[in-house]
Structure formats: C-alpha cells, structure tokens
BALOBA-1460 file (C-alpha; in Angstrom, 3 decimals):
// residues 322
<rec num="1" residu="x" x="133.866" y="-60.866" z="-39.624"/>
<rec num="2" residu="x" x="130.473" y="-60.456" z="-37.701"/>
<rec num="3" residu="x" x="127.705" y="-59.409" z="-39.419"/>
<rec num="4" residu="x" x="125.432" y="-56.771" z="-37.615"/>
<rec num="5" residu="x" x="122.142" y="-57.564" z="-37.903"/>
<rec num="6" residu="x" x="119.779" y="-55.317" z="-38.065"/>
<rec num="7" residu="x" x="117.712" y="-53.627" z="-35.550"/>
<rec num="8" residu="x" x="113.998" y="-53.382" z="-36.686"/>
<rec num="9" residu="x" x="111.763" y="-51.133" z="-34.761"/>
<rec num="10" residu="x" x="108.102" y="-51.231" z="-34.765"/>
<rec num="11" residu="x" x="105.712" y="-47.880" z="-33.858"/>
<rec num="12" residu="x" x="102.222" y="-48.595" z="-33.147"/>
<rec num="13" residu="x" x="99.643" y="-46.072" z="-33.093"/>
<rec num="14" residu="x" x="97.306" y="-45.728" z="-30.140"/>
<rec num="15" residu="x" x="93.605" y="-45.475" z="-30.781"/>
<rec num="16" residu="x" x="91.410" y="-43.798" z="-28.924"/>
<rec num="17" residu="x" x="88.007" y="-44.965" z="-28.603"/>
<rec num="18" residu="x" x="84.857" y="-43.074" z="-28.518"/>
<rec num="19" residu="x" x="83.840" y="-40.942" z="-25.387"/>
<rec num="20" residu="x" x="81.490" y="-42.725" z="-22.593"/>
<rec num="21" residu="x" x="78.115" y="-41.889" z="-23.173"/>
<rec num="22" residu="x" x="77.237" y="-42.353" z="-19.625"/>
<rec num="23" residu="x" x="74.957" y="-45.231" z="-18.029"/>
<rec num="24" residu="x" x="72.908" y="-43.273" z="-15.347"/>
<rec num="25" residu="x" x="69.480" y="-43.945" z="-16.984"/>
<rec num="26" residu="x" x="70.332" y="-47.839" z="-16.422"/>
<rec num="27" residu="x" x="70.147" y="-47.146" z="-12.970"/>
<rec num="28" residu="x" x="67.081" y="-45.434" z="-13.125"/>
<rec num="29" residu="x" x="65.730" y="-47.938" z="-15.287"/>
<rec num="30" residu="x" x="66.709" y="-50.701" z="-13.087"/>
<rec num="31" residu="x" x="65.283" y="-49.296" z="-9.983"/>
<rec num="32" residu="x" x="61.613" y="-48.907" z="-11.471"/>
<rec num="33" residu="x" x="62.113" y="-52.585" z="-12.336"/>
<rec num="34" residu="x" x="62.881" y="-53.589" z="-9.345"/>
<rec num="35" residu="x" x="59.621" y="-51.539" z="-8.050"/>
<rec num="36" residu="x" x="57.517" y="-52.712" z="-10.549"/>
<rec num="37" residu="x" x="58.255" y="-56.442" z="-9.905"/>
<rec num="38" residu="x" x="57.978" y="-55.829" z="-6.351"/>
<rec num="39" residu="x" x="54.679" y="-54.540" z="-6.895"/>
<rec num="40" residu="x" x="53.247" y="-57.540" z="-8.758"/>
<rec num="41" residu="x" x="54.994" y="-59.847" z="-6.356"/>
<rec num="42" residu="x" x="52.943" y="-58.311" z="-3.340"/>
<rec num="43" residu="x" x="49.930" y="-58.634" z="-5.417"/>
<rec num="44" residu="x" x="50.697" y="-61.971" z="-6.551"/>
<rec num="45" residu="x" x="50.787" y="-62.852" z="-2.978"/>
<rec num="46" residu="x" x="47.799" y="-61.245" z="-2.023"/>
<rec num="47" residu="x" x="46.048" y="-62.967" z="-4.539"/>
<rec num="48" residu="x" x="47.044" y="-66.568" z="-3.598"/>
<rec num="49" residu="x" x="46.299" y="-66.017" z="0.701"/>
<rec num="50" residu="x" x="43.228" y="-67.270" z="2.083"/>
<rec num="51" residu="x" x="40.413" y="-65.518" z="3.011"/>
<rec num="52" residu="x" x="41.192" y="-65.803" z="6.767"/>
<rec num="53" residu="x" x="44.808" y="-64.485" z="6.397"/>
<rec num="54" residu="x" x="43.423" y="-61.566" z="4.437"/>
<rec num="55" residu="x" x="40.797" y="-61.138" z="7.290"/>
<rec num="56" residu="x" x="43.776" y="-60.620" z="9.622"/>
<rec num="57" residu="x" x="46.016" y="-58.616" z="7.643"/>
<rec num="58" residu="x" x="43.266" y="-56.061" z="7.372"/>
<rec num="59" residu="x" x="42.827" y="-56.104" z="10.897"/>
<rec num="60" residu="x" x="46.073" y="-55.567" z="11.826"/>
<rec num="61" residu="x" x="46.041" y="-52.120" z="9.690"/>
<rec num="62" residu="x" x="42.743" y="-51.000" z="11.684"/>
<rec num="63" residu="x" x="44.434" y="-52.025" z="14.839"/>
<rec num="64" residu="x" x="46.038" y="-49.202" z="17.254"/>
<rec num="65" residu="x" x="49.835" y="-48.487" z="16.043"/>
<rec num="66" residu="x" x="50.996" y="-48.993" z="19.796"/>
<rec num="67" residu="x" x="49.008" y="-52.222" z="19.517"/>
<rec num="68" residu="x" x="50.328" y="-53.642" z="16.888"/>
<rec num="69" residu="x" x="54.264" y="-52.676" z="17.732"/>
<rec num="70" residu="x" x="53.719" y="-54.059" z="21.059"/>
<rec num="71" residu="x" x="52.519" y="-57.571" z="19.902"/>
<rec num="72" residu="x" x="54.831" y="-57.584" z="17.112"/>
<rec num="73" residu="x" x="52.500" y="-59.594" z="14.885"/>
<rec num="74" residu="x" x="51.196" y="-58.919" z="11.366"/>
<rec num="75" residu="x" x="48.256" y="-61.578" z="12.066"/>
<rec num="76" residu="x" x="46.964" y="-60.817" z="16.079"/>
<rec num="77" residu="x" x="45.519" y="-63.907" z="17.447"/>
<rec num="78" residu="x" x="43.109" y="-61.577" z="18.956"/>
<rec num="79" residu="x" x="41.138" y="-59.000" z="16.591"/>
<rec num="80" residu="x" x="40.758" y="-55.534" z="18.474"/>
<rec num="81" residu="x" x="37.123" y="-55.110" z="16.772"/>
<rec num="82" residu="x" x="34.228" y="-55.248" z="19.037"/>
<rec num="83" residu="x" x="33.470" y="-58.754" z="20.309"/>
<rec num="84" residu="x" x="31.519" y="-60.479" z="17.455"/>
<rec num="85" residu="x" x="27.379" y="-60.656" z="18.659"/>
<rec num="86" residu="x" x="23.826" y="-59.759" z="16.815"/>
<rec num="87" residu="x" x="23.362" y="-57.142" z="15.299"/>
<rec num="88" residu="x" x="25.672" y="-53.648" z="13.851"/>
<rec num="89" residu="x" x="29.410" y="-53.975" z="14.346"/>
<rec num="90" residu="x" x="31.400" y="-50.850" z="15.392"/>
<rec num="91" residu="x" x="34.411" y="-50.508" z="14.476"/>
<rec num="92" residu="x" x="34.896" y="-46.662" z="14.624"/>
<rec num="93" residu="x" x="37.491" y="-45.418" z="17.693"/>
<rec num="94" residu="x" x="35.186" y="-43.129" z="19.990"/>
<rec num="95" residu="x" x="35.901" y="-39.136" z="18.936"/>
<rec num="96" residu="x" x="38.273" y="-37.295" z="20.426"/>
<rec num="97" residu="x" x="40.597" y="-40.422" z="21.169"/>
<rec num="98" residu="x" x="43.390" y="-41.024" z="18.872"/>
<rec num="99" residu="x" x="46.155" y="-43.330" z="17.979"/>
<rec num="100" residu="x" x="49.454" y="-42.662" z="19.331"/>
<rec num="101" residu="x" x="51.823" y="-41.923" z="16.438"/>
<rec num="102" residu="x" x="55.113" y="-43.527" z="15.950"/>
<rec num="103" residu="x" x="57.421" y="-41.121" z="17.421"/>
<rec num="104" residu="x" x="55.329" y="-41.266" z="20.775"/>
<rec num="105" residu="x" x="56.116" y="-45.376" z="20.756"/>
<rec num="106" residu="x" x="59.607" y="-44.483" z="20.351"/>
<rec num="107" residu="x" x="60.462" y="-43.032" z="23.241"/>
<rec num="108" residu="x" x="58.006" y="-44.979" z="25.531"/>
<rec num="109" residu="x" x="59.928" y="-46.297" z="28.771"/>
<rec num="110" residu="x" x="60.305" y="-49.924" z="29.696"/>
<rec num="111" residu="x" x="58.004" y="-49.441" z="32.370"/>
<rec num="112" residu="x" x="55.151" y="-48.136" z="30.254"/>
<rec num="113" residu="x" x="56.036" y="-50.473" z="27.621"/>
<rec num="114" residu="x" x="55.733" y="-53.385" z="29.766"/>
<rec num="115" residu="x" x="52.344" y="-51.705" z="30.996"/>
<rec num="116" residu="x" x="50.889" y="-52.216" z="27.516"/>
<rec num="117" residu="x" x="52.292" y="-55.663" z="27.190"/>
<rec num="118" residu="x" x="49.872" y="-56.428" z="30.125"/>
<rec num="119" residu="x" x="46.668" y="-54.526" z="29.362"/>
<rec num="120" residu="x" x="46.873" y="-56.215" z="25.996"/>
<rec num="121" residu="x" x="47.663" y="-59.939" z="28.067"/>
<rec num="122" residu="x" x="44.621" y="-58.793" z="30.097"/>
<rec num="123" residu="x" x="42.195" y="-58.107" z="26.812"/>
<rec num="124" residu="x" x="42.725" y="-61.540" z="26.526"/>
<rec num="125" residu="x" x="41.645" y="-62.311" z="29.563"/>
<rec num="126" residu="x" x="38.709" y="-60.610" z="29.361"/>
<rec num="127" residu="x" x="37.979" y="-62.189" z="26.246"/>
<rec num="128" residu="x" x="38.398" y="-65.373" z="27.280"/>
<rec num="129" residu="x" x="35.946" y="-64.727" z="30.675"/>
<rec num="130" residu="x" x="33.348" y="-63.768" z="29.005"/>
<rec num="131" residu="x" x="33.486" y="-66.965" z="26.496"/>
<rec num="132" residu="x" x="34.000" y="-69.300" z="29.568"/>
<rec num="133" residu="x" x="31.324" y="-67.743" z="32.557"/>
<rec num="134" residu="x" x="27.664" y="-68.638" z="31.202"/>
<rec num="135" residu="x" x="26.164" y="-65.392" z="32.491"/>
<rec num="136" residu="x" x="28.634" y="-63.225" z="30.176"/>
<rec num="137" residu="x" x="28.670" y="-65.493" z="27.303"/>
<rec num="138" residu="x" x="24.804" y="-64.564" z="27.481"/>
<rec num="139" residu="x" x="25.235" y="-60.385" z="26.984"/>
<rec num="140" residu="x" x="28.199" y="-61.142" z="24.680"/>
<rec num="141" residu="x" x="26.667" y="-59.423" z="22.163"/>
<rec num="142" residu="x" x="26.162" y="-56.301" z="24.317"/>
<rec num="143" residu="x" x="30.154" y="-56.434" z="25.463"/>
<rec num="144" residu="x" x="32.545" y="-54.768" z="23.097"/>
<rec num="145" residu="x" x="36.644" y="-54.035" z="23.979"/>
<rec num="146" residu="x" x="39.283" y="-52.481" z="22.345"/>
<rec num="147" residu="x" x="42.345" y="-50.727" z="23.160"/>
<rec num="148" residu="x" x="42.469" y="-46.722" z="23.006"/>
<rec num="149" residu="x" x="45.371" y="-44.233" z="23.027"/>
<rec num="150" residu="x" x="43.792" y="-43.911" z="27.339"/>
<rec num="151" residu="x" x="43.997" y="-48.015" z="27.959"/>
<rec num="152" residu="x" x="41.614" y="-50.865" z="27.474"/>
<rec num="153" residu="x" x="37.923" y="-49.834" z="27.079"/>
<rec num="154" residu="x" x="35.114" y="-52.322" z="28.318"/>
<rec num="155" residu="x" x="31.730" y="-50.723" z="26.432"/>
<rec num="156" residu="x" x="28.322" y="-52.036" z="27.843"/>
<rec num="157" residu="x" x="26.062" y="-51.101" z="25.108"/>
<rec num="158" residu="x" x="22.262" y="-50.931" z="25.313"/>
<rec num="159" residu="x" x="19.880" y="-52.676" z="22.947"/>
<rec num="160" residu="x" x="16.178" y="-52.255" z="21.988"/>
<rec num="161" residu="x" x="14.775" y="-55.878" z="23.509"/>
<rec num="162" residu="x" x="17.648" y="-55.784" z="26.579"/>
<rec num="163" residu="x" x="18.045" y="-51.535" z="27.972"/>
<rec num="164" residu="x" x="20.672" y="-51.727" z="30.686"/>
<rec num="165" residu="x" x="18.694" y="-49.078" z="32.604"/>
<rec num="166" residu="x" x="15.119" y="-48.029" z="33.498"/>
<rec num="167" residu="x" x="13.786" y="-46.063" z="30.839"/>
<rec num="168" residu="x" x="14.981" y="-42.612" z="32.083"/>
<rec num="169" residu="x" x="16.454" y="-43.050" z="35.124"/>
<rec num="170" residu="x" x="19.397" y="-44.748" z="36.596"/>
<rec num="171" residu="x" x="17.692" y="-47.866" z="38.420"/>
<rec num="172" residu="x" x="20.183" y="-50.812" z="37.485"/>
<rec num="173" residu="x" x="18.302" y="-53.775" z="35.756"/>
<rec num="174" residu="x" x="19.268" y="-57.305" z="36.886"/>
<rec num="175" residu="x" x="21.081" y="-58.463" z="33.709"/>
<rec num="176" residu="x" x="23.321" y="-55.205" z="33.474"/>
<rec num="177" residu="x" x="23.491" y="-55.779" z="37.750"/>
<rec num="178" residu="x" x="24.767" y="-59.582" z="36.831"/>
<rec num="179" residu="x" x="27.513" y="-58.071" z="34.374"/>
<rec num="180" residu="x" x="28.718" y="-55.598" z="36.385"/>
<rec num="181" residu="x" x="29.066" y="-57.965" z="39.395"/>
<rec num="182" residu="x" x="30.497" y="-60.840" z="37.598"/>
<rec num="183" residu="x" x="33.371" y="-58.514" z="36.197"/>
<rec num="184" residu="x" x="34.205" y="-56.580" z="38.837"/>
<rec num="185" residu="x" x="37.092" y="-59.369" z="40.578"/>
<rec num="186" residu="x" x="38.195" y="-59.207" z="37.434"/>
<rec num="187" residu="x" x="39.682" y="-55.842" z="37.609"/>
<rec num="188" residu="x" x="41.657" y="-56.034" z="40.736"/>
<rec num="189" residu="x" x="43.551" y="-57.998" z="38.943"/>
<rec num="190" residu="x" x="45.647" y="-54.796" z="37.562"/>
<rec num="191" residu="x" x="47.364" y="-51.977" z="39.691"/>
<rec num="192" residu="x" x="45.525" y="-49.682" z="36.863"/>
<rec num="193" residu="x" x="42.913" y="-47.190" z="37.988"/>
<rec num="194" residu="x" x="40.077" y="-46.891" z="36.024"/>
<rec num="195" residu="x" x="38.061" y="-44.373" z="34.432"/>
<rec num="196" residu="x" x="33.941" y="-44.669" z="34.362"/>
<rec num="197" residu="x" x="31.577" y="-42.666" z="32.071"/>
<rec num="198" residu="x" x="28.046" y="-42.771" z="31.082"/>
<rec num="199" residu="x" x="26.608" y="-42.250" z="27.650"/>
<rec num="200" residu="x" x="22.815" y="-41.290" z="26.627"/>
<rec num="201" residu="x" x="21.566" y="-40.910" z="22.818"/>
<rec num="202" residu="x" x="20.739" y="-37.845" z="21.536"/>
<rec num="203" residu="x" x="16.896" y="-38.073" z="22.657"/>
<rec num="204" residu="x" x="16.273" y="-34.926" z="24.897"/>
<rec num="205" residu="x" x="15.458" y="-35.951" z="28.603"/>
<rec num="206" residu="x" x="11.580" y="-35.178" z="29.130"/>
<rec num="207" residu="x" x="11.055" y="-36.289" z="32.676"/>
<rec num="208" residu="x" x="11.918" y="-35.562" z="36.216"/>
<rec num="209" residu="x" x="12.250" y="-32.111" z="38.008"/>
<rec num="210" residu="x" x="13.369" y="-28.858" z="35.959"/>
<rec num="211" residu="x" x="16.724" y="-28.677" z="34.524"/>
<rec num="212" residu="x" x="17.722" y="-32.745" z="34.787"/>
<rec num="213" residu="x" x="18.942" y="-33.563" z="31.390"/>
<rec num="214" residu="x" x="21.046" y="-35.953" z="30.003"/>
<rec num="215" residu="x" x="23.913" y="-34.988" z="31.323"/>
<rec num="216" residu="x" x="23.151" y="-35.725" z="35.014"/>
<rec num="217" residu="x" x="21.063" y="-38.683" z="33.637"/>
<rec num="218" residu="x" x="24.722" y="-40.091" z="32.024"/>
<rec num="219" residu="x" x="26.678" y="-39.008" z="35.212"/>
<rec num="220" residu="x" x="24.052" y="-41.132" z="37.473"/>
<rec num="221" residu="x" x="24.379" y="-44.224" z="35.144"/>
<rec num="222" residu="x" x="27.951" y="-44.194" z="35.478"/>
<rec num="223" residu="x" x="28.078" y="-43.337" z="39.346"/>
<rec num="224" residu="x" x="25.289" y="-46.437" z="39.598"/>
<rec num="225" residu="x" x="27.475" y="-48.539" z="37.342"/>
<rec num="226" residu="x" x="30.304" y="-47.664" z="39.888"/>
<rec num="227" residu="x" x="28.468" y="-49.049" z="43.128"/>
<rec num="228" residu="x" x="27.771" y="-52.299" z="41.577"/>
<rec num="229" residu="x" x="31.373" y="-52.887" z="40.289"/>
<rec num="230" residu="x" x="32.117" y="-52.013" z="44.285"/>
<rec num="231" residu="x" x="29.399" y="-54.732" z="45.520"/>
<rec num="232" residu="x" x="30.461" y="-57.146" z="42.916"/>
<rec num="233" residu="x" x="33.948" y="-57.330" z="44.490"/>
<rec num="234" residu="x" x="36.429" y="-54.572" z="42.588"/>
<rec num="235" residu="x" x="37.906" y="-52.260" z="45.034"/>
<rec num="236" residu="x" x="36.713" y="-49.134" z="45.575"/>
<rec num="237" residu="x" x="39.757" y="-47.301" z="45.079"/>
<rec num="238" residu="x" x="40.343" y="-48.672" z="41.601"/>
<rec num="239" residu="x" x="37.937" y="-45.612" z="40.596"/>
<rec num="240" residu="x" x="40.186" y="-42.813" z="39.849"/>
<rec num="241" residu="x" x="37.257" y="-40.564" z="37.999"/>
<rec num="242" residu="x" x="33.166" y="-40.654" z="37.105"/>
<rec num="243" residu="x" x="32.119" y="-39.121" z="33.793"/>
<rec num="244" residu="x" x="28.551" y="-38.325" z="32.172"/>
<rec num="245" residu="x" x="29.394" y="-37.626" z="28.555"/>
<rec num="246" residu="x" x="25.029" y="-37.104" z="27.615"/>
<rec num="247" residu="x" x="25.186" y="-37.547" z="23.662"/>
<rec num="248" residu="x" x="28.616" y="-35.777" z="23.477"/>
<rec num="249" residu="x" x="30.024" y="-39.152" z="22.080"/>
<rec num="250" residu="x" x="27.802" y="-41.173" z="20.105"/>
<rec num="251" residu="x" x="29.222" y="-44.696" z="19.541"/>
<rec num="252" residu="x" x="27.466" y="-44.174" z="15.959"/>
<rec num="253" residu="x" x="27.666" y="-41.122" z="14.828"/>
<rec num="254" residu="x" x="25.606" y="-41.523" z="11.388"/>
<rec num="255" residu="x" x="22.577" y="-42.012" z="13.601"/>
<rec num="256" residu="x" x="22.825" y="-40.580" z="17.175"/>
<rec num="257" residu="x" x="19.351" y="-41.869" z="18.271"/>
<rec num="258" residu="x" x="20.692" y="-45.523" z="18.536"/>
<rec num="259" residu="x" x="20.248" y="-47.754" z="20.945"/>
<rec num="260" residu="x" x="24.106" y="-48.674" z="21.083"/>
<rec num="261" residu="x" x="25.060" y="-45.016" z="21.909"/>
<rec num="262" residu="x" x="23.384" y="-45.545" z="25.446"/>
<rec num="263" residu="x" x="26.368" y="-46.946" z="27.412"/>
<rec num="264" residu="x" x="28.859" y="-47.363" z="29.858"/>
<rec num="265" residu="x" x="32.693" y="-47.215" z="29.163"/>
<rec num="266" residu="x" x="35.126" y="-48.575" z="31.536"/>
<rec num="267" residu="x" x="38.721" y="-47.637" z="30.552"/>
<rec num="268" residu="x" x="41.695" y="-49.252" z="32.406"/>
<rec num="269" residu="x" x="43.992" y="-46.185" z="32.222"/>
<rec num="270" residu="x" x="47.347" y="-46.838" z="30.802"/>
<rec num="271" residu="x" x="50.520" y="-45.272" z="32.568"/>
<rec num="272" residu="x" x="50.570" y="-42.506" z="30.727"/>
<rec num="273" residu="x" x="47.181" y="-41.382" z="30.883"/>
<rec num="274" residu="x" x="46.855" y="-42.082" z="34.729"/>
<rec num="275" residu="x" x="49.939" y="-39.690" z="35.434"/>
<rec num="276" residu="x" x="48.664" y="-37.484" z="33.145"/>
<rec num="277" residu="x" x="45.344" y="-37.293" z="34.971"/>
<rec num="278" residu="x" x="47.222" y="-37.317" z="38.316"/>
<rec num="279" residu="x" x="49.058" y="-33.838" z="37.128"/>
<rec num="280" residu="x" x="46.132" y="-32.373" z="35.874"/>
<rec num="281" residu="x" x="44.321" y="-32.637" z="39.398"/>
<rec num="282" residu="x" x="47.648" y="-31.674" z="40.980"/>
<rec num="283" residu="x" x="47.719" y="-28.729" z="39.520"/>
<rec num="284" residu="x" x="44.488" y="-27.706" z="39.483"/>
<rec num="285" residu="x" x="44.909" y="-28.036" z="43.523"/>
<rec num="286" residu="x" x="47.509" y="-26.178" z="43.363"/>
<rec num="287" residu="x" x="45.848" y="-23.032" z="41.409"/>
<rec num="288" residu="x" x="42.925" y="-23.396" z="44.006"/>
<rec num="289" residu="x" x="45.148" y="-22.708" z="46.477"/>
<rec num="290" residu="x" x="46.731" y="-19.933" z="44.911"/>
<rec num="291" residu="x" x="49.746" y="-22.239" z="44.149"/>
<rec num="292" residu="x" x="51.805" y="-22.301" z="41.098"/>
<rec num="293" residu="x" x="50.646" y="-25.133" z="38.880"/>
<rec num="294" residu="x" x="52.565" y="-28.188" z="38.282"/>
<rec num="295" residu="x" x="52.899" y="-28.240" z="34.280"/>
<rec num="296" residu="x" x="53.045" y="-31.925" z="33.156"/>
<rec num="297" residu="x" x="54.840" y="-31.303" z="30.191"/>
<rec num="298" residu="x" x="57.880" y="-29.549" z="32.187"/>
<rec num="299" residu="x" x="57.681" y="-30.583" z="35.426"/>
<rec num="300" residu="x" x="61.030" y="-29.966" z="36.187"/>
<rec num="301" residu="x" x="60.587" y="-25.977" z="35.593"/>
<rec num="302" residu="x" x="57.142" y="-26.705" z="37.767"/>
<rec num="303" residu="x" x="59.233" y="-27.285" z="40.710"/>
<rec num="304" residu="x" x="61.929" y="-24.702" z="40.334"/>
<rec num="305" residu="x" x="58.923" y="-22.198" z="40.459"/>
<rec num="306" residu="x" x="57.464" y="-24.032" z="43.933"/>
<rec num="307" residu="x" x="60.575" y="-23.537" z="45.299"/>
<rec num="308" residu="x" x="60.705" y="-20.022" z="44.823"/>
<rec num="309" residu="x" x="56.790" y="-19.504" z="45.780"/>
<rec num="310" residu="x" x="57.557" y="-21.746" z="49.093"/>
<rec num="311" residu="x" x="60.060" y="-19.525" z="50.539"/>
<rec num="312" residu="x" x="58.659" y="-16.166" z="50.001"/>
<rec num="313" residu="x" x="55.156" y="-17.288" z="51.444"/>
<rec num="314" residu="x" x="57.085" y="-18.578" z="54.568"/>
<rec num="315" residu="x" x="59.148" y="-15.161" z="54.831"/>
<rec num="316" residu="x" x="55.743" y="-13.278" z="54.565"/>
<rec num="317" residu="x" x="53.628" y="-15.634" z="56.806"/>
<rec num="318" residu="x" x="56.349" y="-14.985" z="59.774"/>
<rec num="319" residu="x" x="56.491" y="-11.515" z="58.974"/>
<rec num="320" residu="x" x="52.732" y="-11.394" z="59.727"/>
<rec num="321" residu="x" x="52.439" y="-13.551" z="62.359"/>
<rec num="322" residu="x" x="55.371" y="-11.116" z="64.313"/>
C-alpha cells in the first residue's frame, strides 16, 4: 500500500515598508551644487589667466554686441577702444548712439550681415594704414575709431600743442590738411556713404559778425573737412550728409571745455542706417510736395497710400486742365 505523503503548505506574510518620504530637496540641493562649483571654477580660471587675456576679455564686454557676434571671438585681435596715443583715453560711445540689442542682430539679413563683416575687415584696414604711412603714424594719437550702432566712426580730435583748425574759424591747418588727404583713397574703397560732422567745445564763439556761433562754426569745419577729403582723392559722392553738432556732443562729457571735444567724425554708414537716412529724406520730399510720406517702418502701407493719392491727383489735374 502507498503511503500519502503529506502536503505541507507554507503562508508568508507580506510586509509593507514605510511610505517614501520624497527626494525633491536632493534635486534642489544638487542643482545649487552644481552652481556653486561652477562659480568657483570660473573664478578659479579667472584667477590663473594672464594679464593680457584678462585685458581682452574685458574688452570684448565693452565692445558693441553686433561687434562681437559678428567676429565671433571672445578675445578680438583688434580692441574697439580708441587707438592707443598721449594723453586721456575715451572710451565712452558718443550720446545718443546706442548698441543694437540682441533681437535687432537676430533678424539682420545676409546682406547687412555681410555689410558688417566688411566695415569691421575695413577697421582693420584703417588700423593698419595709419601704423604703416609715416604721416599718420605721426597724428596717431589724435586718430581714434570704433564701431557705432550708425557704422565705423573715424574721430579727428584736437589737442592743446596741435588745434586742427585756426583758432575760431574754419581755415584747415597743414597737418589736419595732410590727414585728411592721405585718408581720403582710402574710403572709396567701400560702396558706403558717409556721414561728416563737426564738433566745437562748449566755449561760446566771441568773434566774427552778429549771430555766428558755434553751430555754423562746427558746420564750416565739417563742410571744410569735406573739400579736402574731395582734393585728397575720395569721391565726392561718397558724402551722403554734413553736420555741425556745436557742443551738443562732447566727446568728454565730465569736462566739456576740452580740447578733445573739438572734432571731426566721419561715420561710414552701415546698411541700415544709410536706408534709413535715404527714407527719411524721401519722405520728407514727399511732405514738401504735399505727398504722402513714405514711413520706413511700414513701407509697404506707404505705398498702398501713394497709390491711392496718385490717381485722384491725376483725375483732378485733367479735370482742371479740361
């Protein structure tokens, strides 16, 4: 006979561990790490870079944003601070002009893009002239470029032993006649117009007939300035407008007696400054002529409106003229 053997069953009881307490706050408390060591790794590095480097990283912050996302360089092999000479360096951007933000760079076209790319190839250039011709090197200290939100600016600053002009008036001296003149091939270089103005210090104008002040005193400097760039070789249509600013815009504003605020500017106009310009003149011919003016911002709209002005004046004219 078989014997049944028997079946033995065994119940185990399932245990239920405590409930999660969550782990959030290591998440939090991993991120601030990972901040904090960031932090002293960036000033770890800072620490162990040369002088020079730190030179140029500092540079490239005071640098125009376009500028410096254009040359896509933390270090620029050029600095954008005045050329370095005797005497007080300027470093302040002239009032009123300012730095085109990021969103503007964003939505620059290739055209204007590659526009920037050369004024910036041509700062070198310039740079590089006046080191190589002896005249220039000579006034190097009196030469100062940087790029504005309007183009590249060429300042010829005065100085107390070396005045570009006749003590009120605007008679040319030699020296500022040999800078102008040794430039001016320089510029037809570009297809970009320029723009010239004239800058006086804040001294009020005692001489000459009643009423001349500084303001036609600036406006004369710059229109002289203009026929020796024209004699020296640049063509004469590369003008596209002549400025007298007086002491509107001193290059240093904490004292605007200086000898550095008397000056001429010479600003290549960038793309989007010289169409700018172009539609502000356009339509302030057209509102002379009792036209509808050509609004840069929507030009599109601009036109639809001279349409509608263009037929009505021709309907009228006829009915007139019958």
């Amino acid at each position: 006979m078989d014997l049944q053997r028997p079946v033995i069953r065994i119940k185990s009881r399932k245990r239920h561990g405590k409930a999660h307490h969550g782990g959030s706050w290591k998440i939090a408390y991993a991120d601030f790490m990972t901040a904090m060591m960031a932090l002293f790794l960036v000033l770890w590095l800072l620490g162990i870079l040369p002088e020079k480097s730190r030179a140029g990283l500092a540079e490239y912050f005071r640098m125009p944003l376009r500028t410096a996302v254009e040359n896509g360089s933390v270090l620029p092999a050029h600095p954008v601070s005045p050329i370095r000479g005797g005497g007080r360096q300027i470093n302040e951007t002239q009032a009123g002009l300012q730095q085109a933000p990021a969103s503007a760079i964003a939505v620059l076209s290739e055209s204007e893009k590659r526009d920037l790319r050369r004024l910036e190839t041509f700062r070198h250039r310039l740079n590089d002239l006046i080191e190589q011709n002896r005249k220039l090197r000579e006034f190097k200290p009196q030469l100062r470029i940087d790029m504005t939100a309007e183009g590249l600016r060429l300042q010829i600053v005065d100085s107390e032993n070396r005045p570009m002009f006749a003590s009120g008036s605007a008679e040319v001296l030699p020296h500022m006649r040999e800078i102008l003149r040794e430039l001016a091939p320089v510029f037809n270089e570009l297809p970009n117009r320029i723009s010239l103005s004239g800058h006086t210090d804040a001294r009020p104008f005692s001489g000459g007939e009643r009423g001349y002040s500084n303001w036609e005193l600036s406006t004369e400097r710059a229109n002289a300035s203009r026929r020796e760039l024209v004699a020296g070789g640049m063509q004469e249509d590369k003008i596209m407008r002549v400025l007298g600013m007086s002491a509107s815009m001193p290059l240093v504003r904490e004292d605007p007696y200086a000898d550095m605020n008397r000056r001429i500017s010479l600003v290549l106009l960038n793309a989007t400054t010289q169409r700018r310009l172009e539609a502000e003149n356009a339509s302030a011919g057209l509102a002379a002529d009792g036209g509808v003016p050509l609004d840069a911002a929507h030009p599109e709209q601009a036109l639809r409106d001279i349409e509608d002005v263009v037929p009505a004046a021709e309907a009228q004219g006829s009915g007139q003229r019958n």
